[in-house]
LUMFIKOL-399719 format. One line per field, with one value per residue: residue number from 0; residue in three letters; x, y, z of N, C-alpha, C in turn. Coordinates in nm, 4 decimals, decimal comma, always signed. Last residue first. Example, Ala and Ser with C-alpha at 12.3 -4.5 7.8 and 13.67 -1.06 7.14 Angstrom:
REM residues 2
n <- [1; 0]
res <- [SER; ALA]
npx <- [+1,2850; +1,3190]
npy <- [-0,2250; -0,5690]
npz <- [+0,7080; +0,7800]
capx <- [+1,3670; +1,2300]
capy <- [-0,1060; -0,4500]
capz <- [+0,7140; +0,7800]
cpx <- [+1,2900; +1,3200]
cpy <- [+0,0030; -0,3300]
cpz <- [+0,7870; +0,7800]
END
This chain:
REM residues 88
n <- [87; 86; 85; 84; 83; 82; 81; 80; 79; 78; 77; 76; 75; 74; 73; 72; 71; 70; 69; 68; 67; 66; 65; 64; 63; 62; 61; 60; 59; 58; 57; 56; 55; 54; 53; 52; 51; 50; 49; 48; 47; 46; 45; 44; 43; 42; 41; 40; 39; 38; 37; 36; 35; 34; 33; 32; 31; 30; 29; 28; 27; 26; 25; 24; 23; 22; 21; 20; 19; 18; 17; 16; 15; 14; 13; 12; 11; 10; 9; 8; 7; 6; 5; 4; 3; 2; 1; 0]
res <- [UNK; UNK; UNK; UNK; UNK; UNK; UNK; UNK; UNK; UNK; UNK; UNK; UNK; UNK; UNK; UNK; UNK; UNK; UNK; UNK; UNK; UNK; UNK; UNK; UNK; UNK; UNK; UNK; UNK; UNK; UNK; UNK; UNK; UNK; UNK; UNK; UNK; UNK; UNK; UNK; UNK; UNK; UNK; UNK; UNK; UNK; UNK; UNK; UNK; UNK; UNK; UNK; UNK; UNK; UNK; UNK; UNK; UNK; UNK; UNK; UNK; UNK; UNK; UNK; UNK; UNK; UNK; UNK; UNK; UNK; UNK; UNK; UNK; UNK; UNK; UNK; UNK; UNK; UNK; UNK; UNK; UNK; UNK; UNK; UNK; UNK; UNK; UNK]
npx <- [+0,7739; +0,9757; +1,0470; +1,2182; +1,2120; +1,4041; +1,4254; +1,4368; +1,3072; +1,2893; +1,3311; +1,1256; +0,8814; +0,8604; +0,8530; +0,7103; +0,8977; +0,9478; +1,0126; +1,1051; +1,0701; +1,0169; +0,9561; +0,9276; +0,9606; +0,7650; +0,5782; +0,2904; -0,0213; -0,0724; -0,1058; -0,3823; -0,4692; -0,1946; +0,0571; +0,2529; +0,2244; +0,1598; +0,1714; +0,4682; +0,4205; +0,3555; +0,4625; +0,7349; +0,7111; +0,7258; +0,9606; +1,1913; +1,1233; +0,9803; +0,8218; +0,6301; +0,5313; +0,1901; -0,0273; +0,0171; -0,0871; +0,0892; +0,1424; +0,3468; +0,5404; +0,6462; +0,7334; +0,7252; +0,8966; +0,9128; +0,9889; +0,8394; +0,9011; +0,9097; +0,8888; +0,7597; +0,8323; +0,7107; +0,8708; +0,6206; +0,5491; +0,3158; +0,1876; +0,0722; -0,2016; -0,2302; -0,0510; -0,1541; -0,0644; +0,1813; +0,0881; +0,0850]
npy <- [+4,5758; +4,2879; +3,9829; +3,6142; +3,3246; +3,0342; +2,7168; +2,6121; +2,3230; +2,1601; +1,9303; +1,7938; +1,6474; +1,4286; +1,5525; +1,8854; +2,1524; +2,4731; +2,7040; +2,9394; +3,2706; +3,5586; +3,9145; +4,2190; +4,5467; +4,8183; +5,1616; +5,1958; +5,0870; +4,9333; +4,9721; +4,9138; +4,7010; +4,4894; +4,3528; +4,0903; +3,7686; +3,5418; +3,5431; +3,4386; +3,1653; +3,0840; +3,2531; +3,2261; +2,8998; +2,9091; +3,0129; +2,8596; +2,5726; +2,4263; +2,2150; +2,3003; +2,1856; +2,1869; +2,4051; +2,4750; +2,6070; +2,6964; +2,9039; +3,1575; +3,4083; +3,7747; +4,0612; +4,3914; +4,7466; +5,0750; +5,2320; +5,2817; +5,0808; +4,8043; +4,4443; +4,1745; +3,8286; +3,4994; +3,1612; +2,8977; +2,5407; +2,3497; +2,0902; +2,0874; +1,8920; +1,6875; +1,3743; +1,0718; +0,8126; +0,5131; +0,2093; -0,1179]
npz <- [-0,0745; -0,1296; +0,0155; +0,0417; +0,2277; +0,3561; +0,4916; +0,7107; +0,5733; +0,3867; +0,4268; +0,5082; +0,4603; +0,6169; +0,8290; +0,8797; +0,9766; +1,1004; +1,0036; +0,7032; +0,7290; +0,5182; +0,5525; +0,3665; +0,3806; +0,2430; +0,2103; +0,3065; +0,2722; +0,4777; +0,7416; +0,7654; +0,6972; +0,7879; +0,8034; +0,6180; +0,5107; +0,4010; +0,1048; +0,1411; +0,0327; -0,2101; -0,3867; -0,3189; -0,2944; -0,5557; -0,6548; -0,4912; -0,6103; -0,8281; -0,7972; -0,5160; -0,1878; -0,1167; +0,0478; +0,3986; +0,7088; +1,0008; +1,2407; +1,2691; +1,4507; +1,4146; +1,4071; +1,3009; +1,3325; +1,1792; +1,0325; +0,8250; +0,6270; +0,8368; +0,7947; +0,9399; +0,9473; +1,0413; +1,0803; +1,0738; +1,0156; +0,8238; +0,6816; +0,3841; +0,1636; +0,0772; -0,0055; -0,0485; +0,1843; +0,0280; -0,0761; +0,0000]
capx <- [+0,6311; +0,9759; +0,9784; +1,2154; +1,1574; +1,3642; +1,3918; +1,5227; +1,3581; +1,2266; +1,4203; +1,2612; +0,9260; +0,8536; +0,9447; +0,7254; +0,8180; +0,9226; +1,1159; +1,0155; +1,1718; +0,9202; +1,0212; +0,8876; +1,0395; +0,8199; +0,6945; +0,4082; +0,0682; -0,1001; +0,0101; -0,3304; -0,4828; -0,3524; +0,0291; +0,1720; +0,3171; +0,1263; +0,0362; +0,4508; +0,4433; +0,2458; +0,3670; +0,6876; +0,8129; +0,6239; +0,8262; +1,1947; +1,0744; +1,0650; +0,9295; +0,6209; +0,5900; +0,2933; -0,0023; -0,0579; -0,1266; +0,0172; +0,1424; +0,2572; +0,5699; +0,4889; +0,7421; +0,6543; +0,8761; +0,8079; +1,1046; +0,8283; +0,9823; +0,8424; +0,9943; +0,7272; +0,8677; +0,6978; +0,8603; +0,6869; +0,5805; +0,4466; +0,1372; +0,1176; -0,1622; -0,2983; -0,0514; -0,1209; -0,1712; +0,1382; +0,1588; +0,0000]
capy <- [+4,5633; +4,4384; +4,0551; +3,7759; +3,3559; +3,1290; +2,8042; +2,7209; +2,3711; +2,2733; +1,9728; +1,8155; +1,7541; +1,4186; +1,4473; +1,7398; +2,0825; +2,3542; +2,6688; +2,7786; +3,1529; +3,4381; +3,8117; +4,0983; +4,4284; +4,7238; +5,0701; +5,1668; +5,1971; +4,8711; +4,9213; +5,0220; +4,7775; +4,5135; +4,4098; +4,1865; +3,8675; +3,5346; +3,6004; +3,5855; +3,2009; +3,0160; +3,2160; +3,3704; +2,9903; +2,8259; +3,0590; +2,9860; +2,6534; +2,5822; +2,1658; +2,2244; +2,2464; +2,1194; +2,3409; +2,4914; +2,4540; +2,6873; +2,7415; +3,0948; +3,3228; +3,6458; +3,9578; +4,2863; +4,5720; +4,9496; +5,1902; +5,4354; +5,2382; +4,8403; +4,5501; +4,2838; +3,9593; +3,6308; +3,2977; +2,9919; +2,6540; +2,4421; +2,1734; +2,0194; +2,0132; +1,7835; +1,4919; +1,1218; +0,8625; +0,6561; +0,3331; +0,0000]
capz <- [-0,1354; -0,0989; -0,0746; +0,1224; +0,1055; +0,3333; +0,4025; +0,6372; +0,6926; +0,3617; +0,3463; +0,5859; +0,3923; +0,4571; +0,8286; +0,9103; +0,9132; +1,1282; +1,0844; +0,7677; +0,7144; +0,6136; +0,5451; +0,3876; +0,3674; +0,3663; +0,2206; +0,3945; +0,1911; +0,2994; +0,6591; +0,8139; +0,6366; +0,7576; +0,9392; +0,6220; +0,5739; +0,5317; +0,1205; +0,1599; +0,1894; -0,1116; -0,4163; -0,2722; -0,0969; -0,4523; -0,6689; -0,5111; -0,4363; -0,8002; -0,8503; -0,6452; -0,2889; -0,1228; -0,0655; +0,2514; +0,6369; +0,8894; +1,2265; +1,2915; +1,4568; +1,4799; +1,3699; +1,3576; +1,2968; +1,2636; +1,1199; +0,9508; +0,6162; +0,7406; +0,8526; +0,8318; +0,9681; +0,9070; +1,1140; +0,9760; +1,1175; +0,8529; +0,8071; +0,4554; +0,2750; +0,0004; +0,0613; -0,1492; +0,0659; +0,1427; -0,0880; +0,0000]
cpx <- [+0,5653; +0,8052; +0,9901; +1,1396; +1,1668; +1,3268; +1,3449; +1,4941; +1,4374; +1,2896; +1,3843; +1,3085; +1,0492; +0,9002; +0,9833; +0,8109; +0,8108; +0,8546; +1,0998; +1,1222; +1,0608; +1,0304; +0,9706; +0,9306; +0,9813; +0,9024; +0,7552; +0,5008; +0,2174; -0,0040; +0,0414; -0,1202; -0,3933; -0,3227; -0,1199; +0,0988; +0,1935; +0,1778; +0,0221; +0,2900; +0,4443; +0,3062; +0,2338; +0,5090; +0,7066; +0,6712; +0,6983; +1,0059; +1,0662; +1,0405; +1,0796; +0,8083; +0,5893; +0,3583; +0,1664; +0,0010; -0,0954; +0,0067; +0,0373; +0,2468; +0,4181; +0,6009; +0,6497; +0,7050; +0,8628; +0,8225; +1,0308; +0,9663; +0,9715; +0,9217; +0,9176; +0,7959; +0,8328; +0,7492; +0,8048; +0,7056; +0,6402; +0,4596; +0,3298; +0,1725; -0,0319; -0,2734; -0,0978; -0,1660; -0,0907; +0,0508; +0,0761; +0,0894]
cpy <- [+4,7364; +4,4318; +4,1609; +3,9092; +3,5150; +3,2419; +2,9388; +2,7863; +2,4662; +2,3828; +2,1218; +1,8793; +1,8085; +1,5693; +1,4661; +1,6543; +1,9547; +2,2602; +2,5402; +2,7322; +3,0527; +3,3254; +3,6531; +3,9824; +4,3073; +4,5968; +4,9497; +5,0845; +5,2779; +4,9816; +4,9430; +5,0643; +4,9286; +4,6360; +4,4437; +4,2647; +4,0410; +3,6827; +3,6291; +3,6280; +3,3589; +3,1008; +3,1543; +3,3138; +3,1531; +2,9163; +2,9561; +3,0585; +2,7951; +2,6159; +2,3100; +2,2370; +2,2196; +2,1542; +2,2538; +2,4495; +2,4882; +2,5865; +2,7709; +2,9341; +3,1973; +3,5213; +3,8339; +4,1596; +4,5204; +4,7895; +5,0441; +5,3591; +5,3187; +5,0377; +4,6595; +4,4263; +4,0552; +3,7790; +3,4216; +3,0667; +2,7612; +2,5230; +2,2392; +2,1731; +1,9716; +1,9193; +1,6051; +1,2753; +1,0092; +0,7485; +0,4333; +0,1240]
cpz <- [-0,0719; -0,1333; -0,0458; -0,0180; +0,1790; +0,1967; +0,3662; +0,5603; +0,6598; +0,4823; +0,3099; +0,5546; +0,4502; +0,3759; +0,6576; +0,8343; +0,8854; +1,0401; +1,1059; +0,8677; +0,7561; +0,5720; +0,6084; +0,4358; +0,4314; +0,2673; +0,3046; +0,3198; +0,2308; +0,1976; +0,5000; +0,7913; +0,6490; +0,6846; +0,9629; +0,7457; +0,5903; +0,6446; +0,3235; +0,1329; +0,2205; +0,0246; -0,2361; -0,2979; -0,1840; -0,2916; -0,5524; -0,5869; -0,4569; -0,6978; -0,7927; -0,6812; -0,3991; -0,2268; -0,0576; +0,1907; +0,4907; +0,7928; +1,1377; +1,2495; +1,4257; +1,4249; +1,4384; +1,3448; +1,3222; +1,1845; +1,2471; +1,0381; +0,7485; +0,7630; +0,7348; +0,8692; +0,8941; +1,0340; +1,0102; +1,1059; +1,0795; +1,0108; +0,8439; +0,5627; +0,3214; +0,0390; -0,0072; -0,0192; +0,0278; +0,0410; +0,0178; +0,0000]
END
């Protein structure tokens, strides 16, 4: 019997949002999404910088984006580190 087939897979991210007034947040969350595809480098901005951001009150604030994976299960190991960084 083969292992079923993964539709999610459950991360631990740091996101940092460093932003022009000199304000910076960072959190630490637990998240679920898609399984990488072949180009991390687009899958990491694709699936992990929608997690960055402060709201609305931000939206027009120069900033620096940042989200490392700190935790992830067995099968995906290799993800660990990974980091993805955006201006915006």
């Amino acid at each position: 019997m083969s292992a079923p087939i993964t539709t999610t897979v459950p991360l631990t991210i740091r996101v940092e949002n460093a932003y022009a007034t000199g304000a910076v947040f960072a959190h630490v969350l637990a998240v679920e999404v898609p399984p990488p595809s072949d180009d991390l480098d687009a899958w990491a901005l694709d699936t992990l910088i929608p997690f960055t951001g402060e709201g609305p009150q931000y939206a027009d604030t120069p900033a620096i984006y940042e989200v490392e994976i700190l935790t992830a299960p067995t099968t995906h190991a290799y993800l660990v580190g990974l980091t993805v960084t955006a201006e915006g």
